[in-house]
CHARMM internal coordinates of N, CA and C (Angstrom, degrees):
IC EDIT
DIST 1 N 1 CA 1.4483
DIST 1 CA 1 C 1.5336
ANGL 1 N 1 CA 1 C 109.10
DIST 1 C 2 N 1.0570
ANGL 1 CA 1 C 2 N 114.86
DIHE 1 N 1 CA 1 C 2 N 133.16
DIST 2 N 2 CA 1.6937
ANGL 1 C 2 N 2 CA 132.90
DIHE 1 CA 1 C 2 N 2 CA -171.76
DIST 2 CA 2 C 2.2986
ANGL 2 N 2 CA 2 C 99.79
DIHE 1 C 2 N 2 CA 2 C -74.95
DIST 2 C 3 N 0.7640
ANGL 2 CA 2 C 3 N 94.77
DIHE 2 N 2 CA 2 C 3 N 140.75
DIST 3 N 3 CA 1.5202
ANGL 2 C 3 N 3 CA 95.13
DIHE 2 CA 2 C 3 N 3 CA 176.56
DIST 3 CA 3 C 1.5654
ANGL 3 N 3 CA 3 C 105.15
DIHE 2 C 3 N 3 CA 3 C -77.12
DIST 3 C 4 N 1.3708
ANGL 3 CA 3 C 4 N 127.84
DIHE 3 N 3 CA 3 C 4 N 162.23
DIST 4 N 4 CA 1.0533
ANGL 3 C 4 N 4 CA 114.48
DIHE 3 CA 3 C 4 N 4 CA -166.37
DIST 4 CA 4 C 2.0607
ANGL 4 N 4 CA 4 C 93.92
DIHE 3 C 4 N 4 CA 4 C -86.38
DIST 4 C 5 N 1.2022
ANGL 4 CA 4 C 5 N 122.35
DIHE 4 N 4 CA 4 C 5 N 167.81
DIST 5 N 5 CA 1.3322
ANGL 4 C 5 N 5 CA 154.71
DIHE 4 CA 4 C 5 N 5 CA 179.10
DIST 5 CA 5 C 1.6235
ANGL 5 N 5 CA 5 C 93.56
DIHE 4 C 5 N 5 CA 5 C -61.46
DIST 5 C 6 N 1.2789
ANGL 5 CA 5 C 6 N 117.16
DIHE 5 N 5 CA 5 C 6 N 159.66
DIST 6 N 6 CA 1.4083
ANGL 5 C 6 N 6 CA 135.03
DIHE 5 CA 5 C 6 N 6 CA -170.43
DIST 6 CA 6 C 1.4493
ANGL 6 N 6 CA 6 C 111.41
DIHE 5 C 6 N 6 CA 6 C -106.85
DIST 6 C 7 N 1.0108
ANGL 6 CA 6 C 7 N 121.40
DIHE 6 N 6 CA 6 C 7 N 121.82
DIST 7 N 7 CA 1.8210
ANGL 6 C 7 N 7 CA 123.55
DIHE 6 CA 6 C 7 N 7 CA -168.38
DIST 7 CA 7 C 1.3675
ANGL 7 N 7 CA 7 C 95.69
DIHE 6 C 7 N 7 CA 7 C -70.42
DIST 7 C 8 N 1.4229
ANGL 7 CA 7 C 8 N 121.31
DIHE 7 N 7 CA 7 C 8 N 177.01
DIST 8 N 8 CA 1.8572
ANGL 7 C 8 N 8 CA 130.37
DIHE 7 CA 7 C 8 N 8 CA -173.45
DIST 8 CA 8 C 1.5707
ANGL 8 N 8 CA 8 C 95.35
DIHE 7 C 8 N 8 CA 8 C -70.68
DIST 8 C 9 N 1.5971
ANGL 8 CA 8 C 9 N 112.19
DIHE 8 N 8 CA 8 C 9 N -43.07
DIST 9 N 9 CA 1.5332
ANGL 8 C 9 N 9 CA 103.21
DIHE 8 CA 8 C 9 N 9 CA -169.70
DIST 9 CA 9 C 1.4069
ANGL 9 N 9 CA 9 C 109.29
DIHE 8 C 9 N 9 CA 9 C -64.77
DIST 9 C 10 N 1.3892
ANGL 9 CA 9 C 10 N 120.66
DIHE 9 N 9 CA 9 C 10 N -34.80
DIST 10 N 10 CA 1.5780
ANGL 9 C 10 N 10 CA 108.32
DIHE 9 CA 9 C 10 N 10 CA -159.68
DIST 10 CA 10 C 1.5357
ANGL 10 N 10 CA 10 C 95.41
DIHE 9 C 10 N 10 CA 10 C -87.39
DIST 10 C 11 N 1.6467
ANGL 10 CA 10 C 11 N 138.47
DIHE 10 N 10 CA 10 C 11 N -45.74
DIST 11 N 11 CA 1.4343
ANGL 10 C 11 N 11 CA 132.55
DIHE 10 CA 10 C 11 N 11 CA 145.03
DIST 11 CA 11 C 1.6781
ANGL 11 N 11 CA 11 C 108.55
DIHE 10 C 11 N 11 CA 11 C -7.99
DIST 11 C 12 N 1.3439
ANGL 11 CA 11 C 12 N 123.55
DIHE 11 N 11 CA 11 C 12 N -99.62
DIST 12 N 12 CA 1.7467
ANGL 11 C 12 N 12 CA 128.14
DIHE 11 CA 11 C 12 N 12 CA 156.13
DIST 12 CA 12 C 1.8586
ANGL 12 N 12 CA 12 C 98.93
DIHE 11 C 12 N 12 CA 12 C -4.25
DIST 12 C 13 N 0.9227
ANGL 12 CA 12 C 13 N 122.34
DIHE 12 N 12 CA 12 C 13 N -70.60
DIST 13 N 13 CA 1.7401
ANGL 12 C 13 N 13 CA 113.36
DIHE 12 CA 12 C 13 N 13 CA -176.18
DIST 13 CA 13 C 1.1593
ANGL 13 N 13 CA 13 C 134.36
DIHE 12 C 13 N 13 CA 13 C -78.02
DIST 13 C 14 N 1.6629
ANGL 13 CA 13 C 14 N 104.75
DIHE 13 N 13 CA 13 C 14 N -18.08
DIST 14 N 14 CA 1.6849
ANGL 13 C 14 N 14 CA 98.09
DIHE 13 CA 13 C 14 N 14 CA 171.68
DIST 14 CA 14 C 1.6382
ANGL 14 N 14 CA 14 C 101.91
DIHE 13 C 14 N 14 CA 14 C -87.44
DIST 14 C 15 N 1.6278
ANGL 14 CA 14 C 15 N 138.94
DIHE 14 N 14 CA 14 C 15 N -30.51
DIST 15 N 15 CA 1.1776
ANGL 14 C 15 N 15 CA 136.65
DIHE 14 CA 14 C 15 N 15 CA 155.28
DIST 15 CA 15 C 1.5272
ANGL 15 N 15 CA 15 C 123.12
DIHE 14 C 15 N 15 CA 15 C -39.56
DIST 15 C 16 N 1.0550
ANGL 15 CA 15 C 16 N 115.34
DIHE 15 N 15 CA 15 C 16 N -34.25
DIST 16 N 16 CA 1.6756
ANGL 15 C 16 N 16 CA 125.23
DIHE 15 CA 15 C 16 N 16 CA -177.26
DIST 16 CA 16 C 1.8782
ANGL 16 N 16 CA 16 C 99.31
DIHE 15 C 16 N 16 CA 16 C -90.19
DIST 16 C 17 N 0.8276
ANGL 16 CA 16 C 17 N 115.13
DIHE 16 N 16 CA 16 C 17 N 10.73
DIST 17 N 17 CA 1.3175
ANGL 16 C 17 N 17 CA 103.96
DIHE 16 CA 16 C 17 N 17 CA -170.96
DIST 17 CA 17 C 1.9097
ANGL 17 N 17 CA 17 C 101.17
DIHE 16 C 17 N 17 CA 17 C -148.67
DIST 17 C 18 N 1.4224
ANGL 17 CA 17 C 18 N 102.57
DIHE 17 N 17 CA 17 C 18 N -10.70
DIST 18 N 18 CA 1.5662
ANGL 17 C 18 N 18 CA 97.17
DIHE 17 CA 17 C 18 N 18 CA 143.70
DIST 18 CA 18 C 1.0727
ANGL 18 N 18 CA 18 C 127.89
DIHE 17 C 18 N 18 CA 18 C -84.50
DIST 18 C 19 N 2.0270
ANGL 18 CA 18 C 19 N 116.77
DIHE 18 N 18 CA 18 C 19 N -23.19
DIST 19 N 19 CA 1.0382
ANGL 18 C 19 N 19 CA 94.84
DIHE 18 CA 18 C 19 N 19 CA -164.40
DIST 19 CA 19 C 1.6528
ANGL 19 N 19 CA 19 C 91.17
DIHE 18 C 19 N 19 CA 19 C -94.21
DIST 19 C 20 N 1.3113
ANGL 19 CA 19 C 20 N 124.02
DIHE 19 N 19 CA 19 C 20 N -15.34
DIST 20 N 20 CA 1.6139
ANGL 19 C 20 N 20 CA 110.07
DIHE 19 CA 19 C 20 N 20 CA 172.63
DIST 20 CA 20 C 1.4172
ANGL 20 N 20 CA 20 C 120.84
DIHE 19 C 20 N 20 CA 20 C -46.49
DIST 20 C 21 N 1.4314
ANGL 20 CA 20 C 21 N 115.11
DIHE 20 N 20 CA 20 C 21 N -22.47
DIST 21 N 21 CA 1.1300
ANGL 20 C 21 N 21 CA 141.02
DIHE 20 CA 20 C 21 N 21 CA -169.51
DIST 21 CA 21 C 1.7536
ANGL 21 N 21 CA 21 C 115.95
DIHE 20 C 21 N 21 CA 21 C -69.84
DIST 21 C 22 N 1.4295
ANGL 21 CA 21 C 22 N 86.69
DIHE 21 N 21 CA 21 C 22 N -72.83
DIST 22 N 22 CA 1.6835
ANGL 21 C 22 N 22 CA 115.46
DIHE 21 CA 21 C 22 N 22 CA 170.73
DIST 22 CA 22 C 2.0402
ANGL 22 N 22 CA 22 C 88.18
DIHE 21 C 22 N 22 CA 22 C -36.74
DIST 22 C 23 N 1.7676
ANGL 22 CA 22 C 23 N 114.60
DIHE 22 N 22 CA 22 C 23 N -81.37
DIST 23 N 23 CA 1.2562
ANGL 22 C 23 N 23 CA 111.81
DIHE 22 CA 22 C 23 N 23 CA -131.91
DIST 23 CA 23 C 1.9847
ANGL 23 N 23 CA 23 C 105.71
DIHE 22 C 23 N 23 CA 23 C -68.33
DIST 23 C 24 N 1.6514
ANGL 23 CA 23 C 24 N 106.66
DIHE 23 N 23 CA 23 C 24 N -10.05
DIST 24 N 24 CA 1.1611
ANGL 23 C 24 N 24 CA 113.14
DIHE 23 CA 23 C 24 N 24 CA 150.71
DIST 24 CA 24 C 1.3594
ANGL 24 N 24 CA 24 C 142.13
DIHE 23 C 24 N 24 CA 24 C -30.86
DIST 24 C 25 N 1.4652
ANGL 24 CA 24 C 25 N 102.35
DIHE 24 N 24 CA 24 C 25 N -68.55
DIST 25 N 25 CA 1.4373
ANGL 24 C 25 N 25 CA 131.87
DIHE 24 CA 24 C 25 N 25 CA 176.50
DIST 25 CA 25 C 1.5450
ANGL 25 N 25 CA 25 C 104.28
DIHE 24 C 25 N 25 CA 25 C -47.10
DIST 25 C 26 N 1.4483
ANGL 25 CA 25 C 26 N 102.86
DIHE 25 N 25 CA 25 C 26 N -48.30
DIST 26 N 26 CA 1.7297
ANGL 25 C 26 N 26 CA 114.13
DIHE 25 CA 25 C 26 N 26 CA -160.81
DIST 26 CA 26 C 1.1519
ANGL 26 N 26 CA 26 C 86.11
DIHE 25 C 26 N 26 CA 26 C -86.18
DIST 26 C 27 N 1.2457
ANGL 26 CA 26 C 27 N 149.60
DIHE 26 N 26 CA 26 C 27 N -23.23
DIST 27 N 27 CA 1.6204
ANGL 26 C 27 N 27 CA 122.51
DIHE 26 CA 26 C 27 N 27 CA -171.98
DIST 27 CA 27 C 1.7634
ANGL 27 N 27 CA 27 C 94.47
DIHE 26 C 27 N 27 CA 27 C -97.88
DIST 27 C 28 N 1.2712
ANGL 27 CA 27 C 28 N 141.04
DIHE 27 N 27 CA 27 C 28 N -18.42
DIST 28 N 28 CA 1.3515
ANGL 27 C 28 N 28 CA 135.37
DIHE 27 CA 27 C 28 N 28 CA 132.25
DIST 28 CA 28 C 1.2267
ANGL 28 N 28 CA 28 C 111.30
DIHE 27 C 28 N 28 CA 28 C -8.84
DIST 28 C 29 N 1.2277
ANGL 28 CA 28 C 29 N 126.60
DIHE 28 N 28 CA 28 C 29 N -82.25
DIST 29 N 29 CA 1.5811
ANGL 28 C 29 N 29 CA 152.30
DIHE 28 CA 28 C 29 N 29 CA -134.22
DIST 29 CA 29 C 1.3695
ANGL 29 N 29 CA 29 C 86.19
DIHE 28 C 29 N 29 CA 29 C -87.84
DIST 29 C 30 N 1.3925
ANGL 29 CA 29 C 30 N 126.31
DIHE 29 N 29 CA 29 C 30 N -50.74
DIST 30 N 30 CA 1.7310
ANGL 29 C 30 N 30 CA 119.55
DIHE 29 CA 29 C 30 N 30 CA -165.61
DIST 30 CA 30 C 1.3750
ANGL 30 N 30 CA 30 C 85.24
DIHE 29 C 30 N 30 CA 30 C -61.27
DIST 30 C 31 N 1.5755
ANGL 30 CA 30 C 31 N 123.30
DIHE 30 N 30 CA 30 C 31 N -74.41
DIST 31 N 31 CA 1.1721
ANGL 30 C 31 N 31 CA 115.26
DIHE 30 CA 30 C 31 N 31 CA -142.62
DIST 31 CA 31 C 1.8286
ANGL 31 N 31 CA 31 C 99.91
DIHE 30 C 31 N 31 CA 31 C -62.57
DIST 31 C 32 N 1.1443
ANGL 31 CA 31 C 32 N 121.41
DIHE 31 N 31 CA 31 C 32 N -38.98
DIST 32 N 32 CA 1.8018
ANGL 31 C 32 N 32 CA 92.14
DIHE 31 CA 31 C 32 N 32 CA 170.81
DIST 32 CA 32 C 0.9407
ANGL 32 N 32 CA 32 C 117.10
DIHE 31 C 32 N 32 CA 32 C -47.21
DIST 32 C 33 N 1.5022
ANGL 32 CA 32 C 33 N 136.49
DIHE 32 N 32 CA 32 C 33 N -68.41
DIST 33 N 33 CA 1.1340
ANGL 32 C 33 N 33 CA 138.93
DIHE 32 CA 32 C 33 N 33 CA 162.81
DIST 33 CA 33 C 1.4893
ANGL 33 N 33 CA 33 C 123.20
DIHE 32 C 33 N 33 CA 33 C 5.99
DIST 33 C 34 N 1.2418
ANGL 33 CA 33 C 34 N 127.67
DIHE 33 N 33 CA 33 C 34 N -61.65
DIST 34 N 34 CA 1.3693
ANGL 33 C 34 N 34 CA 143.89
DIHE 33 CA 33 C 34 N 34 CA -104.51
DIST 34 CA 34 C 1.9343
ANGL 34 N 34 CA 34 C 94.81
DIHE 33 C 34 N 34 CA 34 C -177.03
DIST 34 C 35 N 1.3612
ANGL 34 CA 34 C 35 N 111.55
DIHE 34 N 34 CA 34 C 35 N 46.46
DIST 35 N 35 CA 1.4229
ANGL 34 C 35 N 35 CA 94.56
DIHE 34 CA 34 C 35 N 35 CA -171.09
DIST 35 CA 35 C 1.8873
ANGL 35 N 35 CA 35 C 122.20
DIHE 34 C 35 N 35 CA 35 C -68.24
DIST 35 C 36 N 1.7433
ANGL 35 CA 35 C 36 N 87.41
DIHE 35 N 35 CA 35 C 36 N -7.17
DIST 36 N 36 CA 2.0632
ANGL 35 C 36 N 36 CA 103.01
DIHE 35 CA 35 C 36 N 36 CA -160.51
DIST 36 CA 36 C 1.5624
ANGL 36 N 36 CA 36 C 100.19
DIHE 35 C 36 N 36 CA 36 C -97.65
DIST 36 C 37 N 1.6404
ANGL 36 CA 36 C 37 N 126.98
DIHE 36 N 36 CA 36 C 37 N -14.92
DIST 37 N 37 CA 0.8263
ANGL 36 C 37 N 37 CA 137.77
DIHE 36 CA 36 C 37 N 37 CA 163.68
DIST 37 CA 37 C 1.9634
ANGL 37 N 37 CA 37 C 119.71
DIHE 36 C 37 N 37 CA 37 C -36.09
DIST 37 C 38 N 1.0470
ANGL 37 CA 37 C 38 N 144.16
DIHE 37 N 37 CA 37 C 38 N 128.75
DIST 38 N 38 CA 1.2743
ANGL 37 C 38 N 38 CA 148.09
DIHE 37 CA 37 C 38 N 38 CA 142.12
DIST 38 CA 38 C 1.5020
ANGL 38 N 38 CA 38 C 126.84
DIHE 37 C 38 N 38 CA 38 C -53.45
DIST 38 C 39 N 1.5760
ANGL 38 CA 38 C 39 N 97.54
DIHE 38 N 38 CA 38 C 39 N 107.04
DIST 39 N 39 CA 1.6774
ANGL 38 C 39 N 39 CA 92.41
DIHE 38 CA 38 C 39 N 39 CA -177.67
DIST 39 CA 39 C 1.9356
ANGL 39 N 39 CA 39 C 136.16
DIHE 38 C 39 N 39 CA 39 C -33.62
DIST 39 C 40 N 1.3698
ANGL 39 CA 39 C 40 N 90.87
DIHE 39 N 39 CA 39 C 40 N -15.70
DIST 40 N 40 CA 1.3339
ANGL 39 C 40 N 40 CA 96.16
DIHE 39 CA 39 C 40 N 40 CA -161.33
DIST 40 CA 40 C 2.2409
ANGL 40 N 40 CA 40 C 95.03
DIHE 39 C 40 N 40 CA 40 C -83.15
DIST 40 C 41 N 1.7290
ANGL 40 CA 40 C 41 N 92.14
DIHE 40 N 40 CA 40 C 41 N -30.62
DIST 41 N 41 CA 1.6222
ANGL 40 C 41 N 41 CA 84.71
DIHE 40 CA 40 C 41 N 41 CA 169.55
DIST 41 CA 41 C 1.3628
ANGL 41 N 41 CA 41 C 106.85
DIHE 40 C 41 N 41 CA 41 C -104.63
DIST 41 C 42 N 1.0831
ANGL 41 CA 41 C 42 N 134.60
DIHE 41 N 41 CA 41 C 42 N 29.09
DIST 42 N 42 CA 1.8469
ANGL 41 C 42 N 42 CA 144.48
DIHE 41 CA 41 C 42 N 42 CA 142.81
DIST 42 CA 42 C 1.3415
ANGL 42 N 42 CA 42 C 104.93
DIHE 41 C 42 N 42 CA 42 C -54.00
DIST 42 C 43 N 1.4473
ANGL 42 CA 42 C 43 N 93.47
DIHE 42 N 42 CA 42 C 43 N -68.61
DIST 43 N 43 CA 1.5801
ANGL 42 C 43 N 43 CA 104.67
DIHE 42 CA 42 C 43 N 43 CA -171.38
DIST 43 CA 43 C 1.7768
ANGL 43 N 43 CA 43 C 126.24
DIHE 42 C 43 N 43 CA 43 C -67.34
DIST 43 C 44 N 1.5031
ANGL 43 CA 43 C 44 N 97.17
DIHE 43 N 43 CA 43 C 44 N -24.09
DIST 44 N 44 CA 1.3786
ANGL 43 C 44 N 44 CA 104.69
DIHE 43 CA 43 C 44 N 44 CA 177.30
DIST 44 CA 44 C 1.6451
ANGL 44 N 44 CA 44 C 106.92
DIHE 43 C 44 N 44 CA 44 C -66.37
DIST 44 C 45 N 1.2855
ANGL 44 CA 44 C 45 N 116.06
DIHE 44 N 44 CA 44 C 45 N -56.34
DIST 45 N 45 CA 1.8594
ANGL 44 C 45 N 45 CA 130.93
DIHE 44 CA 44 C 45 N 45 CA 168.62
DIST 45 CA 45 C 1.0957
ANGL 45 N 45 CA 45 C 112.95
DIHE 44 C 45 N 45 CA 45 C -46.84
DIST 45 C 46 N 1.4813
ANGL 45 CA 45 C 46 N 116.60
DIHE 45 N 45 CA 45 C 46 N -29.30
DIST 46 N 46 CA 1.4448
ANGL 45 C 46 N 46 CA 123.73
DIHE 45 CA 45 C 46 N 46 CA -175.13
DIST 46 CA 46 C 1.8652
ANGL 46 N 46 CA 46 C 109.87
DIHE 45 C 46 N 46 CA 46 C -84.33
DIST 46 C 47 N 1.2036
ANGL 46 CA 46 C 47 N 114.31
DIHE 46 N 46 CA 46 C 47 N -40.78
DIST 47 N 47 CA 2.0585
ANGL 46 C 47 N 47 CA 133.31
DIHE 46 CA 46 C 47 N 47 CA 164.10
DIST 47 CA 47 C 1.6922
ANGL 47 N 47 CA 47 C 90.45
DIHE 46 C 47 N 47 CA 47 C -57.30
DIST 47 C 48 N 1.1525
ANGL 47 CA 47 C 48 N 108.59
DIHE 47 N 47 CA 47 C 48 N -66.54
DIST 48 N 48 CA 1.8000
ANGL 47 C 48 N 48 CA 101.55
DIHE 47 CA 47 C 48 N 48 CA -161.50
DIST 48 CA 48 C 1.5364
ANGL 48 N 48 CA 48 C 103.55
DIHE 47 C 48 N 48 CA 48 C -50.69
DIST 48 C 49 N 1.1424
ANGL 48 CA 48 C 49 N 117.91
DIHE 48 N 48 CA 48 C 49 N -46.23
DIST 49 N 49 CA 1.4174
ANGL 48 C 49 N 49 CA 105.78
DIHE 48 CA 48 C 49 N 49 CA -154.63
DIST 49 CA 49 C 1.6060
ANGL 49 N 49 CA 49 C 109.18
DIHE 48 C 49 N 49 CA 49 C -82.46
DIST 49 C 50 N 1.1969
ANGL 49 CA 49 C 50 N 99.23
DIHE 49 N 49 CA 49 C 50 N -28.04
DIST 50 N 50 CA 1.7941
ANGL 49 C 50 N 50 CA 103.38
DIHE 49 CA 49 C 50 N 50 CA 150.72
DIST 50 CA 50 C 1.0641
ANGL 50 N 50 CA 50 C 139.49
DIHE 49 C 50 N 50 CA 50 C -47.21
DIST 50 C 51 N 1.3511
ANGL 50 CA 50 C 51 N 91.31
DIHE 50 N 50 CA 50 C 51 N -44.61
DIST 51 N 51 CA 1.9584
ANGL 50 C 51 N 51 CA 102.37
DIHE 50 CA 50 C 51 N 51 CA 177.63
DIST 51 CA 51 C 1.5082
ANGL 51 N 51 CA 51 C 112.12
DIHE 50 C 51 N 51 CA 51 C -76.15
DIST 51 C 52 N 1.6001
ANGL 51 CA 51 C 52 N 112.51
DIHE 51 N 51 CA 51 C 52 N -34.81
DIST 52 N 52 CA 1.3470
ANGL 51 C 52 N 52 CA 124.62
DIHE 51 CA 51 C 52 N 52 CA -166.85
DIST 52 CA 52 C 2.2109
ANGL 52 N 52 CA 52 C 103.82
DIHE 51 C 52 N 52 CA 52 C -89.63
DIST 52 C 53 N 1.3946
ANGL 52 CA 52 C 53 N 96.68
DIHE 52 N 52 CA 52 C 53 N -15.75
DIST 53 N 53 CA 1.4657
ANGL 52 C 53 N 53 CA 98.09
DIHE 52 CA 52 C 53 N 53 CA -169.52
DIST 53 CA 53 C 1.3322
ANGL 53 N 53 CA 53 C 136.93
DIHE 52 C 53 N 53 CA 53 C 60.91
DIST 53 C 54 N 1.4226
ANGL 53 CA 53 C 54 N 103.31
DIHE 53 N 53 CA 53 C 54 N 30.51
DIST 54 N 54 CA 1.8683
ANGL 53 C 54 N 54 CA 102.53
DIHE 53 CA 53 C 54 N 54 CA -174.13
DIST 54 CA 54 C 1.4870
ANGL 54 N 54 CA 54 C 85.77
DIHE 53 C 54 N 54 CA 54 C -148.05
DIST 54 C 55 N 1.0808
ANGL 54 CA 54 C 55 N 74.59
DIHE 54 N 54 CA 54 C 55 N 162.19
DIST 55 N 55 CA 1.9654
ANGL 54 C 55 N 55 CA 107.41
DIHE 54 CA 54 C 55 N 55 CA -168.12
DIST 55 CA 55 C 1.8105
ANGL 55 N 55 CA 55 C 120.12
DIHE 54 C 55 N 55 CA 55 C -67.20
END
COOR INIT
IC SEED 1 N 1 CA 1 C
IC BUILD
């Protein structure tokens, strides 16, 4: 038996919570990256590249 299908709301929450997921990972990666960096421009590099979509 197939599980039933995911309503729009719970779709809407597993997306919001990959991408909470995703922008995690990448602010991980900056801060290795970038250990002398200041969170406040972590996070700024971390918005741009979101907004802009590339790595």
């Amino acid at each position: 038996m197939l599980p039933p299908k995911p309503t729009p709301s719970q779709k809407l929450h597993i997306a919001s919570a990959l991408y909470a997921t995703a922008k995690k990972v990448k602010l991980a990666a900056l801060r290795n990256r970038h250990p002398d960096w200041p969170e406040q421009q972590l996070l700024s590099e971390l918005n741009r590249r979101f907004l802009l979509l590339r790595d």
